[in-house]
C-alpha positions as CSV (number, residue, x, y, z in Angstrom):
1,X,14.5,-15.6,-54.6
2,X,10.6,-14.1,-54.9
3,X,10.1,-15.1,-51.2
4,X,13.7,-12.9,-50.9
5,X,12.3,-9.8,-52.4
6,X,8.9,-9.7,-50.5
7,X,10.8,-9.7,-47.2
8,X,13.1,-7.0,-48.3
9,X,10.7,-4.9,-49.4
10,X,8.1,-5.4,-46.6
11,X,10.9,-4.7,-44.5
12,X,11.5,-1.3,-46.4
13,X,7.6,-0.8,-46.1
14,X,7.6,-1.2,-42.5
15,X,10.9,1.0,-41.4
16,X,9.3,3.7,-44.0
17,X,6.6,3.4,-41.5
18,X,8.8,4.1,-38.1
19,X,9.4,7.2,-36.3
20,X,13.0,7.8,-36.9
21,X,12.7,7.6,-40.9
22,X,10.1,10.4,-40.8
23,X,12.1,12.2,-38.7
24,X,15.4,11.7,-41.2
25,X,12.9,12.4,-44.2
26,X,12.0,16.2,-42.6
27,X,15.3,17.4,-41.2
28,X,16.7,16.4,-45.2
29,X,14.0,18.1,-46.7
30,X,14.3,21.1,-44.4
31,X,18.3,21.2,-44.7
32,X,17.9,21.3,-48.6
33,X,15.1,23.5,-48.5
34,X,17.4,26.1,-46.9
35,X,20.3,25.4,-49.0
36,X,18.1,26.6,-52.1
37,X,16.0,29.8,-49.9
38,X,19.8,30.5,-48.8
39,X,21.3,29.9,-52.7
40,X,18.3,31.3,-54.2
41,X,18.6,34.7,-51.4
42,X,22.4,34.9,-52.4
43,X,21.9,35.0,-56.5
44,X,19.1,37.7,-55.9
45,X,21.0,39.9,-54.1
46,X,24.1,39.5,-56.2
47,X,21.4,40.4,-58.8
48,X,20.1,43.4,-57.3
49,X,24.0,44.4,-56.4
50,X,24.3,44.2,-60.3
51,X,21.1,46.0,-61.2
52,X,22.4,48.8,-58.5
53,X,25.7,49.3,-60.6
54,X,24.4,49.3,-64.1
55,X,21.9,51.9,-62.5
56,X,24.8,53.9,-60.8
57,X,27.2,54.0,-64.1
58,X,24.2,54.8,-66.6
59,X,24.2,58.4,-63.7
60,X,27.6,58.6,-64.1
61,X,27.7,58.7,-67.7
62,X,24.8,60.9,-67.8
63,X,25.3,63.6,-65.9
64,X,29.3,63.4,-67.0
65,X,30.5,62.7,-63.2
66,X,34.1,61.8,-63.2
67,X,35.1,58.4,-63.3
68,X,37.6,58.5,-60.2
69,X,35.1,60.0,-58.2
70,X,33.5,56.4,-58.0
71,X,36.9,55.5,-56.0
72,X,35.3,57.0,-52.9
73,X,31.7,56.6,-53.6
74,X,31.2,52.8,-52.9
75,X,32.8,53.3,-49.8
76,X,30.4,56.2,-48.9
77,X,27.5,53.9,-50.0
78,X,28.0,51.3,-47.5
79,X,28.9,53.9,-44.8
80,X,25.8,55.7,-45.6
81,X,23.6,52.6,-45.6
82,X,24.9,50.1,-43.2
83,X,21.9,48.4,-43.0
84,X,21.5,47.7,-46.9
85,X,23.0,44.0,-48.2
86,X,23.2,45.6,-52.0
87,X,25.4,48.9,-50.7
88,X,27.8,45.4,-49.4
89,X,27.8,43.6,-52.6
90,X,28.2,46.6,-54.6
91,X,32.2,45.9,-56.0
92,X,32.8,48.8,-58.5
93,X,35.6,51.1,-58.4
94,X,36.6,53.6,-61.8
95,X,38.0,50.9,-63.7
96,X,34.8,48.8,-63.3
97,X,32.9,51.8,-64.3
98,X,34.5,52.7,-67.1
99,X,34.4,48.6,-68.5
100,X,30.1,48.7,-67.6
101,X,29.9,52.0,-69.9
102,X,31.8,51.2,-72.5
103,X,31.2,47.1,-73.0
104,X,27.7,46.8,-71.3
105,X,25.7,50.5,-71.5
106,X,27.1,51.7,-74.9
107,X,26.2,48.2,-76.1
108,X,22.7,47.6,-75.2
109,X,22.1,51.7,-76.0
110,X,24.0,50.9,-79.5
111,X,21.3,48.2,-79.9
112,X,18.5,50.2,-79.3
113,X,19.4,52.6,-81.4
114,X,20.1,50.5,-84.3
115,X,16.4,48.6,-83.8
116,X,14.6,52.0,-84.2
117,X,16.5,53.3,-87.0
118,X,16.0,49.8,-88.6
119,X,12.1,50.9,-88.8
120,X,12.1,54.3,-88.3
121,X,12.8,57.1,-91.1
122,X,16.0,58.9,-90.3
123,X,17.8,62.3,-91.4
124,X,21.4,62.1,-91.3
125,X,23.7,65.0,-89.7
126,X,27.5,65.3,-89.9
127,X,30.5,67.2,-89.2
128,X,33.9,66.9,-89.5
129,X,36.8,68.4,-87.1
130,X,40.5,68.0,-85.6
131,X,40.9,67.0,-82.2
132,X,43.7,68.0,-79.4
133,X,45.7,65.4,-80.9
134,X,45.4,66.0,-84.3
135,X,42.8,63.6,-85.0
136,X,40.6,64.1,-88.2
137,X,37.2,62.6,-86.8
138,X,33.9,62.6,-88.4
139,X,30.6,63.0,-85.8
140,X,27.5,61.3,-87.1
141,X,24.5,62.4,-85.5
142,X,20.5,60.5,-86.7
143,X,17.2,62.5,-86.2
144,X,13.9,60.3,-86.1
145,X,10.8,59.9,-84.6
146,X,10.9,58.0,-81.5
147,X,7.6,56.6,-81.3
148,X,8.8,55.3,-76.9
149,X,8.3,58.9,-76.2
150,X,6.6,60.3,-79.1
151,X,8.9,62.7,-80.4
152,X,11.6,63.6,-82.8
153,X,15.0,62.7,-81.6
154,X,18.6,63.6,-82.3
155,X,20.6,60.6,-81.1
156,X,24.6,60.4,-81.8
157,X,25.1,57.5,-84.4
158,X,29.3,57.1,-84.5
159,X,32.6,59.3,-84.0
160,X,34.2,57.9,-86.9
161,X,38.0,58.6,-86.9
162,X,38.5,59.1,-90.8
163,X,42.3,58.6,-91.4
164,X,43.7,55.4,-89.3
165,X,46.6,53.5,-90.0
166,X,44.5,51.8,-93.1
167,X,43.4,54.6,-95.0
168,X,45.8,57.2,-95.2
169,X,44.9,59.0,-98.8
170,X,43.8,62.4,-98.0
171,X,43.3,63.4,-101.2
172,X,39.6,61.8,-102.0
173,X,38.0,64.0,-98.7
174,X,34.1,63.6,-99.9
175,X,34.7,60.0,-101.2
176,X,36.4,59.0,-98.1
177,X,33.6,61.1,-95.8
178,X,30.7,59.1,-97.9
179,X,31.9,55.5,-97.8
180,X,32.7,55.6,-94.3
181,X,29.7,56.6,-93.1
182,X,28.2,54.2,-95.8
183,X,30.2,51.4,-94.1
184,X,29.1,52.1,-90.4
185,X,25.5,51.9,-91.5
186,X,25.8,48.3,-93.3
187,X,28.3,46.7,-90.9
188,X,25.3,47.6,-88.5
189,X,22.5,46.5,-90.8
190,X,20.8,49.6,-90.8
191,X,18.7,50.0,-94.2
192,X,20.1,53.0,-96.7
193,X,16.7,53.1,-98.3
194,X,15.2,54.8,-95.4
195,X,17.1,57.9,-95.3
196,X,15.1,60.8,-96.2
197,X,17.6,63.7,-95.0
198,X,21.0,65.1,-95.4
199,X,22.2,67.9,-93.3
200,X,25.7,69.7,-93.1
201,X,27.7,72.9,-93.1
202,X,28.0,74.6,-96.8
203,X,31.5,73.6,-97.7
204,X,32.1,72.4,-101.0
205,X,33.2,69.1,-99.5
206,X,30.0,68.7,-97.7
207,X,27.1,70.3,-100.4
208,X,29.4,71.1,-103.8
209,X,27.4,70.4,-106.8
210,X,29.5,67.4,-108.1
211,X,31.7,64.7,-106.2
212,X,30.5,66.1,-102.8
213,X,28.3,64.2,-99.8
214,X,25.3,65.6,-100.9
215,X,25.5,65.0,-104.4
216,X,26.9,61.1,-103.7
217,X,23.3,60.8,-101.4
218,X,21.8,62.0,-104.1
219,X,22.5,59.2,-106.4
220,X,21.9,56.8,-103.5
221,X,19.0,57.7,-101.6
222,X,16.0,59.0,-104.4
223,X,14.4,61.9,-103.2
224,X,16.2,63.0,-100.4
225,X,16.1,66.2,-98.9
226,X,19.2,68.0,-98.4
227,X,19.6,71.1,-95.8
228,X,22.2,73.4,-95.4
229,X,23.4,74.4,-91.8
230,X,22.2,78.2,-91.8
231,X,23.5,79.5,-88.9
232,X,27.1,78.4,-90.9
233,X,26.0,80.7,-94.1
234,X,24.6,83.5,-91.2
235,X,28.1,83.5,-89.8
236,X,29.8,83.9,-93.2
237,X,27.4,86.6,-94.5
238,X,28.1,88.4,-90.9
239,X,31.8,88.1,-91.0
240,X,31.6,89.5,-94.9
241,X,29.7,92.4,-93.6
242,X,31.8,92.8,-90.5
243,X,35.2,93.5,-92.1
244,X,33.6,97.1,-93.1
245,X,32.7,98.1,-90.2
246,X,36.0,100.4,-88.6
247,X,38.3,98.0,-86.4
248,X,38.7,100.7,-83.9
249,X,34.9,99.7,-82.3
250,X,36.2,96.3,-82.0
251,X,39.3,97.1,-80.5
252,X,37.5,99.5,-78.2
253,X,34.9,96.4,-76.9
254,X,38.2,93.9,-76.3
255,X,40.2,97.3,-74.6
256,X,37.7,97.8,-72.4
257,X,36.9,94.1,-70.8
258,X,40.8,93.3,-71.0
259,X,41.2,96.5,-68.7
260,X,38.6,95.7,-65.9
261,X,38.7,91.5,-66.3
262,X,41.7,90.5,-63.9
263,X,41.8,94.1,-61.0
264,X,39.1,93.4,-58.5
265,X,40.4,97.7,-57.7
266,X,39.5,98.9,-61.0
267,X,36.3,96.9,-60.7
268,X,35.2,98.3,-57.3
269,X,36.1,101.9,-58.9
270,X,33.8,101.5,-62.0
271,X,31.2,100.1,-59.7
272,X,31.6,103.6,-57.7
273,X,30.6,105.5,-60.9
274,X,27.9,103.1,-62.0
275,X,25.8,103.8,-58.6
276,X,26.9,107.8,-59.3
277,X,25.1,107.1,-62.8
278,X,22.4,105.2,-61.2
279,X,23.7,102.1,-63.7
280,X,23.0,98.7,-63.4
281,X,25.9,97.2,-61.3
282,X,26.9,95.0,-64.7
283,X,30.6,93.6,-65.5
284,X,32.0,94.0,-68.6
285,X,31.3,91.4,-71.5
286,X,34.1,89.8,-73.5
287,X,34.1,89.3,-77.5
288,X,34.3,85.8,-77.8
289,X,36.7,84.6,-80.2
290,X,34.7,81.6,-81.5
291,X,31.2,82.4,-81.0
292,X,28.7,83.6,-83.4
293,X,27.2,86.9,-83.6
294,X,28.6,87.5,-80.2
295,X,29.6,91.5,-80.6
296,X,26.0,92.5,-79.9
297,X,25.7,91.5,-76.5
298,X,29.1,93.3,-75.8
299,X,28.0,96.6,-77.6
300,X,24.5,96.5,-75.6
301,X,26.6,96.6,-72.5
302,X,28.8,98.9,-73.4
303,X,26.0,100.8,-74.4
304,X,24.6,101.0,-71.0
305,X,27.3,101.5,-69.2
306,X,28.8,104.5,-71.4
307,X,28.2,107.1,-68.9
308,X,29.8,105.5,-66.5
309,X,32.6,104.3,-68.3
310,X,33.2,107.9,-69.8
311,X,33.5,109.4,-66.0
312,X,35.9,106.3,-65.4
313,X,38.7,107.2,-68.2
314,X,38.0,110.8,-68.0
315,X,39.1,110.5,-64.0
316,X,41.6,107.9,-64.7
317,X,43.3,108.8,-68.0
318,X,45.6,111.2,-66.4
319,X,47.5,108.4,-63.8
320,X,47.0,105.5,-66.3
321,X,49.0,105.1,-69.6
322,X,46.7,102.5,-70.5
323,X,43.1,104.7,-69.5
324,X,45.1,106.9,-71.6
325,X,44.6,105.3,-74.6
326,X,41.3,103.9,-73.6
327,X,39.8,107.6,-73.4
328,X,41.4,108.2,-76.0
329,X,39.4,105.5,-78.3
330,X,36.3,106.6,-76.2
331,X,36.6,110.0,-77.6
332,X,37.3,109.1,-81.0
333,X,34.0,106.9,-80.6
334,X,31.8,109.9,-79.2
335,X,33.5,112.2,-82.3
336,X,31.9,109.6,-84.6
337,X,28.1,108.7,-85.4
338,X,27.4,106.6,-82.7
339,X,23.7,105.5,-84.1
340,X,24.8,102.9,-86.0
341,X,25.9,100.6,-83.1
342,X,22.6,101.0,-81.7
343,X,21.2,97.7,-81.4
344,X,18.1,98.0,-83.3
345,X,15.1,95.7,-83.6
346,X,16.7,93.8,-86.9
347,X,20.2,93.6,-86.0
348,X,18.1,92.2,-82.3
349,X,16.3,89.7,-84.4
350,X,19.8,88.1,-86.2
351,X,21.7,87.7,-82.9
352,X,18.6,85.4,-82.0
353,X,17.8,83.6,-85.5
354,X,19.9,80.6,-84.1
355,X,17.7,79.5,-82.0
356,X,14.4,80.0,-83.4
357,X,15.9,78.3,-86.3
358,X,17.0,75.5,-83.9
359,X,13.1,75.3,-82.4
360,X,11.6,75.1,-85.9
361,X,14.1,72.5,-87.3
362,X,13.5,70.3,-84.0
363,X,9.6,70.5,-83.9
């Protein structure tokens, strides 16, 4: 049986030994070695496809590109880039998109966020409001220092629908407010004892003395400083003052743009008397409905074009019912002191306390 083995294995030794087994050994080696480059090529290129659409949706979501554009996009990609294997791979239509953004993008940025407000000091900022569909939703935004780019940062934390199928009391609006955003900050792990602000508009829901927000973070977070939106307390104290002043201006400022905002013929005509006047070739501004301290911009421009606008009604007030009346209000206008809409340096200065209250908050 030993004398058996020896023989076997010297004849192993010697065939090992031969031509034709070296030449077996390197065409295996070389066929698996280019089964792995070729396996190894494919992953990293399926990679890089990958890397290419995470890259492509985070610009999508960023710059707010519609989804069903991406349809057509791919396509252009590899028609654009024929030469390029990850333009090939690349597999993502809308529905793709939408499923990277909100399972894989909002994720990882969700996870980021919660790791720097786990060690960073944070002011809370909130809002409530009614959607299209009738939707009571609470928007929670943090403010911290971001020491990756070494700056304060406001970063939106939740949009927190506050009525769903399993809480339907509206009576409790401040408790209910409070313990949901409460709850979104511990089912998160985010530490309560590093909140060290509280900002909000000045309803009694939000900043009311007792059973309010405010008053609740009080209790809960020791020392906390607690702001009051003051553009919000600007826009009441303006919309106090405002009901004094005659309606008749403000009904002149809407008149006027709702008579010159949809005839391209009326426009060219008012443009005719503005180069007579030597005026700037402006259009008329419209009161906005919903913005802030808006009526100043309209009265400046009114302002500057009056000359031209009086020439306008005067010539037109005769063959237009609606000049008519116009003139008519311009001339009531002229009759009265006209000073006091005069934009002056302090009524200048509150149109543009937003934003420099906006710059000093975010330094």
């Amino acid at each position: 049986m030993k004398t058996e083995i020896q023989q076997s294995v010297g004849w192993k030794k010697a065939y090992s030994q031969t031509s034709v087994y070296n030449n077996a050994v390197i065409t295996y080696i070389s066929t698996t070695n280019c089964k792995l480059l070729q396996t190894s090529k494919s992953h990293s290129e399926e990679e890089k496809a990958k890397y290419a659409e995470l890259k492509l949706a985070a610009f999508m979501a960023e710059h707010k590109i519609p989804h069903s554009s991406m349809d057509h996009l791919s396509d252009l990609l590899v028609d654009a880039f024929p030469d390029s294997n990850i333009a090939k791979n690349m597999k993502m239509k809308h529905t793709k998109l939408q499923v990277i953004i909100n399972n894989v993008l909002s994720d990882s940025e969700k996870a980021a966020l919660i790791a720097d407000l786990k060690s960073q000091k944070k002011s809370v900022l909130i809002d409530e409001s009614t959607d299209v569909a009738s939707t009571k939703t609470m928007c929670v935004v943090v403010r911290y220092y971001d020491p990756k780019i070494g700056r304060v940062v406001s970063r939106l934390w939740e949009l927190i629908d506050l009525f769903g199928e399993e809480n339907v009391d509206h009576t409790t609006i401040a408790k209910r407010l409070f313990e949901v955003l409460i709850k979104s900050f511990e089912e998160n792990c985010v530490p309560l004892n590093n909140i060290v602000g509280f900002g909000s508009d000045g309803c009694n829901t939000m900043m009311g003395c007792n059973n309010s927000v405010s008053s609740r973070f009080r209790q809960l977070c020791l020392g906390i400083t607690i702001i009051k939106c003051v553009c919000h307390s600007l826009h009441l104290c303006s919309s106090e003052g405002c009901i004094e002043l005659p309606s008749e201006c403000e009904k002149l400022t809407r008149n006027i743009y709702n008579h010159f905002k949809t005839s391209s013929k009326r426009q060219s005509q008012l443009k005719a008397f503005q180069e007579f006047c030597d005026a700037k070739i402006h259009k008329m501004l419209r009161p906005a409905q919903t913005r802030w301290l808006s009526l100043l911009a309209v009265v400046e421009r009114i302002l500057e074009q009056w000359e031209a606008l009086k020439l306008y009604f005067h010539d037109k007030w005769l063959e237009d019912h609606e000049c008519r009346e116009i003139h008519t209000e311009v001339l009531l206008t002229l009759s009265q002191t006209t000073t006091a809409a005069t934009p002056t340096p302090a009524r200048t200065e509150l149109l543009s306390t937003q934003i420099k209250l906006h710059k000093e908050v975010a330094r």
